[in-house]
N, C-alpha and C positions, 0 to 999 in steps of 0.2 A: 661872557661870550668867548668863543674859543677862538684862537687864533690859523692861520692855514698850518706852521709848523707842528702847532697842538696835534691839530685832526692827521694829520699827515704820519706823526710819529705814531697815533694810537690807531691809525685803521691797515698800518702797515703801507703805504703808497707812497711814491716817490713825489717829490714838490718839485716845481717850476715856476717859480715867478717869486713873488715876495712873502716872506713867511710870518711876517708882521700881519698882515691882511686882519680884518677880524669878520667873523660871519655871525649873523642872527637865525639860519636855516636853511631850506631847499627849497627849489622856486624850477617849475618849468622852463624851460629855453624860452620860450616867447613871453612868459612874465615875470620871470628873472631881472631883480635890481643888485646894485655892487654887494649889498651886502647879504646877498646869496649866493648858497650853490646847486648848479645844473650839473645835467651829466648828457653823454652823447657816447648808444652804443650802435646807434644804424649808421652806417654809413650817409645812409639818403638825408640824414639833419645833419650834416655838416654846417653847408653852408646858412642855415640856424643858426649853428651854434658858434658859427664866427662873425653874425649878425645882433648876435643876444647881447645883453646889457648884465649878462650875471659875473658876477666879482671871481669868481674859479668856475672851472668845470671839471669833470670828474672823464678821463678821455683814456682810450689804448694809445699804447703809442703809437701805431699810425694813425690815428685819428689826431694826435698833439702835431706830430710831422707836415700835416695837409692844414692843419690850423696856422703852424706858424709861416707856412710858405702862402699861403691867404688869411692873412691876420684882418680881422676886422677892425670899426672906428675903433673899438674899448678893448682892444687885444693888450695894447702899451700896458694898463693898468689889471691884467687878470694873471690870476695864478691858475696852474693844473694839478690836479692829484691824478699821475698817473698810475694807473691797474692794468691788472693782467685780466680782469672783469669789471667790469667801469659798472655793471649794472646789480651786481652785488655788494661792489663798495657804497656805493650809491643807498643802497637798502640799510647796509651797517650803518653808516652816518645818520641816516631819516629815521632811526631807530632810535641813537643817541642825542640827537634834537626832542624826538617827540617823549623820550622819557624826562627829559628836561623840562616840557610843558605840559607833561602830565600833573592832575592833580594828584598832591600825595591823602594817601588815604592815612589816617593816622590810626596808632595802636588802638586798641579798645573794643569792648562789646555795647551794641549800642541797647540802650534800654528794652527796646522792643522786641525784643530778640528773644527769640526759646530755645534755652542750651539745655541737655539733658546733664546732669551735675557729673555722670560718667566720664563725657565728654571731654579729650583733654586738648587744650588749646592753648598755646603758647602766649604767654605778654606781646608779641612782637604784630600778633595777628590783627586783622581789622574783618569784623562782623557788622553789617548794614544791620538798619532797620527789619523788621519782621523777618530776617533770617531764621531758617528753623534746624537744629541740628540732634542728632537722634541719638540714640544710648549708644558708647562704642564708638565714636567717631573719635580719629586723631589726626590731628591737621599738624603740620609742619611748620618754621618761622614764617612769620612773613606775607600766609597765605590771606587772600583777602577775600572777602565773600560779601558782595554785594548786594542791596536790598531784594527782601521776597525770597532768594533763593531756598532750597530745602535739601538739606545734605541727610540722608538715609541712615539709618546705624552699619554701626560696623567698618565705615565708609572709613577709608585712609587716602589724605591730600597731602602729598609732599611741599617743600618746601618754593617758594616763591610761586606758587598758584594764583591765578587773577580770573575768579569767577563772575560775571556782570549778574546782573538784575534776572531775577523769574530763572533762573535755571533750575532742574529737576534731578537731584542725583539717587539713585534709589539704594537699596541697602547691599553691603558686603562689595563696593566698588572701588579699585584702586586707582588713584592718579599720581604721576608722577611731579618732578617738579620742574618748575617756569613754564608750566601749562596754561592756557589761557582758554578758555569755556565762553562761549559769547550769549545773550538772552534767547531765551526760550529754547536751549538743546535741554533733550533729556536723556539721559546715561543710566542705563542698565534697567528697562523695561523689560513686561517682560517677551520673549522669541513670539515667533508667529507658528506656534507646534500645537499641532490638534491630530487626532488619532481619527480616522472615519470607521464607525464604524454601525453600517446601513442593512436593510433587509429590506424584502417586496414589499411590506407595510411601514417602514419607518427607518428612523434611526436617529443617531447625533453624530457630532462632532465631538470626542472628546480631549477635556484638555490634557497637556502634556506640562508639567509642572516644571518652570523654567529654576532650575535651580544651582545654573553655573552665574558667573558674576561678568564684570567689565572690567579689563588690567589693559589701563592709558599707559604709556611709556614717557622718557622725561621729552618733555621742547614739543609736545602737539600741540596744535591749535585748532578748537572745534568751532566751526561757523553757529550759526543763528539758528536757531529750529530745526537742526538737524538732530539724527537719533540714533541711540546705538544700543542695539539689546542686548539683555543679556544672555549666557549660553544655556541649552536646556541641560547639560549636566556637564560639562566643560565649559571652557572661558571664551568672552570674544576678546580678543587680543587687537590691539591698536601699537604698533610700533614707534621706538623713539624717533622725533623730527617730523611725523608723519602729518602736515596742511589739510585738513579736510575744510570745503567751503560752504553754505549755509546752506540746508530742506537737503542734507543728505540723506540716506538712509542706508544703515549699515546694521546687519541681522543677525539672528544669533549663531554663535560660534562662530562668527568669522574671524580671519585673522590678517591683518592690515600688515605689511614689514614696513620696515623703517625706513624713513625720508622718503616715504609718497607723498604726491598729491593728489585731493579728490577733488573734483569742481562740482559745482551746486548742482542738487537733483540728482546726481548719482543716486543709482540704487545695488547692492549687493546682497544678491540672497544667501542662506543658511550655508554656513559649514565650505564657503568658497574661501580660498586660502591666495592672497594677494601677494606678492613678492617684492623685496627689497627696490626702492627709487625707482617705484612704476607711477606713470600718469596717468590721469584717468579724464575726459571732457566731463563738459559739462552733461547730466539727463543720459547720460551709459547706462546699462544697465548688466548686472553677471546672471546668470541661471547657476542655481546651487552646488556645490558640492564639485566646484572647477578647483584647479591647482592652474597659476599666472605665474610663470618666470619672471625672474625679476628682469628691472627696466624696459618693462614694457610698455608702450606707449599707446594710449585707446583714443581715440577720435569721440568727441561729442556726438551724443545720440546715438552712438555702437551700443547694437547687444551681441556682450559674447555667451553663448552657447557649448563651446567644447574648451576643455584646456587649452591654456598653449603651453608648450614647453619649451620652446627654445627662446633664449633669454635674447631682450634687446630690438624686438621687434614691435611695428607697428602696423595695430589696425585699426581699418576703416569699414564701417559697412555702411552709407549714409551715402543717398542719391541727394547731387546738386537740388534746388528748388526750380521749379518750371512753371510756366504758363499751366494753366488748370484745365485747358482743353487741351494741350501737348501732354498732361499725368494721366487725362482720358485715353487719350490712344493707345498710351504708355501701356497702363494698365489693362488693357482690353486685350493688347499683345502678350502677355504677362500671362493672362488667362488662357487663353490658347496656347500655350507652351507644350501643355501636355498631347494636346491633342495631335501639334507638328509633330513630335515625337514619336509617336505612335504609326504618322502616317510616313516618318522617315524611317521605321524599324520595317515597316511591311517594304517599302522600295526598297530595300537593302536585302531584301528577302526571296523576292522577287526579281533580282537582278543575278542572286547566287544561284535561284532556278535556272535561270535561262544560259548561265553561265555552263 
């Protein structure tokens, strides 16, 4: 177990209090015992976190300043790591805890497993149970592939990859490396391209034959049942660092930039191009073929419709929730709109006559 000096010297954070200290992990303010660490970046838990029983807290300096001028009972015996982001150190540290109590998956191919003899994989790697891997695949040190999954030919996984259970990856897809894939995503399906083409008696739908691929970037992380196609003759592109969260859906030819976030149910249609450290809520949705500035910031359940261009902004297009006879009225007003319209173009018309 590490000591507060240890953690202090490796996450870069200044120490306060005693560097002997030893910690087992991270514990919420209000279930916090000594030998954890809490953190405090709203203001409004202060007096929390000068109430808490946790052995350090992770604090800005004025948040350590209002602590030590209100020290609580168990103040005497805590240490603080202070940040210049108390809610990011916070996340480094819970990350080097939980790889500490993670299981390690150990080298090897497990018996049940279908490797195409092509296939080159490194001694370092770990292959679950009924893993399926296809002609052409080349995986990196490290990479682990968890039971059920099915890695496609051609498919290149860079190094420290952590694939869970039932993933889907289909053929000629790249990932980068310390990527992490959660169950049931599937990677590089194929786009939603169909050609109409109808007459007074009939017709079809025909298909369009998707034949660009998926290129992940290094440090993404894909939620749970989300999906990302692939391009019909170019690439969908996912940028490095970029968070996507689980039932997204992400189309063909898109291209994701680096260090976004997406929240779950997001959807992005064909050929929309996302820009660098944009957020996106949860169930947003893009209409295709848009260009997003980067840092832009979307409001859950926004659909955007036209480009935006200028970097750094946020939208909203989502009414508060209401009483269902107040959405009645709402609505009914909503509906006449055009018709006020119309009847305020003729007064305006009529007032220029008489004028």
């Amino acid at each position: 177990m590490p000591t507060a000096i240890e953690l202090a010297e490796q996450f870069q954070v200044s120490l306060v209090g005693d560097g002997s200290l030893v910690f087992q992990g991270l514990a919420p303010l209000e279930r916090a015992h000594p030998h954890h660490i809490s953190f405090l970046s709203n203001p409004l838990y202060r007096q929390q976190a000068s109430d808490s029983l946790a052995g350090a807290l992770i604090v800005s300096q004025s948040d350590l300043e209002f602590l030590q001028a209100n020290p609580g009972t168990h103040a005497t015996s805590r240490a603080y790591f202070v940040a210049k982001n108390p809610y990011a150190s916070f996340a480094r540290m819970a990350q080097y805890f939980a790889k500490v109590a993670m299981p390690v998956h150990a080298p090897g191919v497990h018996q049940s497993a279908v490797v195409d003899p092509s296939a080159m994989i490194p001694a370092s790697c770990h292959i679950g149970p009924f893993v399926q891997i296809g002609s052409g695949v080349k995986l990196g040190e490290r990479v682990v592939l968890l039971g059920n999954s099915t890695i496609a030919r051609n498919t290149h996984i860079a190094s420290d990859t952590l694939i869970y259970p039932h993933v889907s990856i289909y053929s000629e897809t790249i990932i980068g490396e310390r990527c992490i894939i959660h169950s049931g995503a599937v990677i590089g399906a194929d786009g939603f391209g169909f050609a109409p083409d109808f007459s007074a008696t009939g017709g079809e739908w025909v298909k369009i034959p998707q034949t660009g691929a998926v290129v992940i970037g290094d440090d993404v992380e894909i939620g749970a049942s989300t999906t990302i196609d692939r391009g019909a003759m170019a690439d969908t592109t996912i940028g490095a660092g970029t968070k996507i969260d689980n039932q997204v859906q992400i189309a063909h030819n898109v291209v994701v930039g680096k260090g976004c976030v997406i929240a779950g149910c997001a959807a992005i249609s064909g050929s929309t191009k996302i820009g660098n450290f944009c957020i996106i809520g949860g169930a947003a949705n893009f209409a295709g073929h848009l260009t997003i500035a980067d840092r832009t910031t979307v409001s859950g359940n926004t659909s955007i419709i036209r480009s935006i261009t200028e970097p750094g902004q946020h939208y909203t297009g989502v009414y508060p929730s209401m009483p269902h006879r107040v959405w009645e009225k709402n609505a009914a007003i909503l509906r006449g709109l055009d018709k006020i319209r119309q009847r305020l173009r003729l007064l305006d018309k009529s007032k220029g006559s008489d004028a």
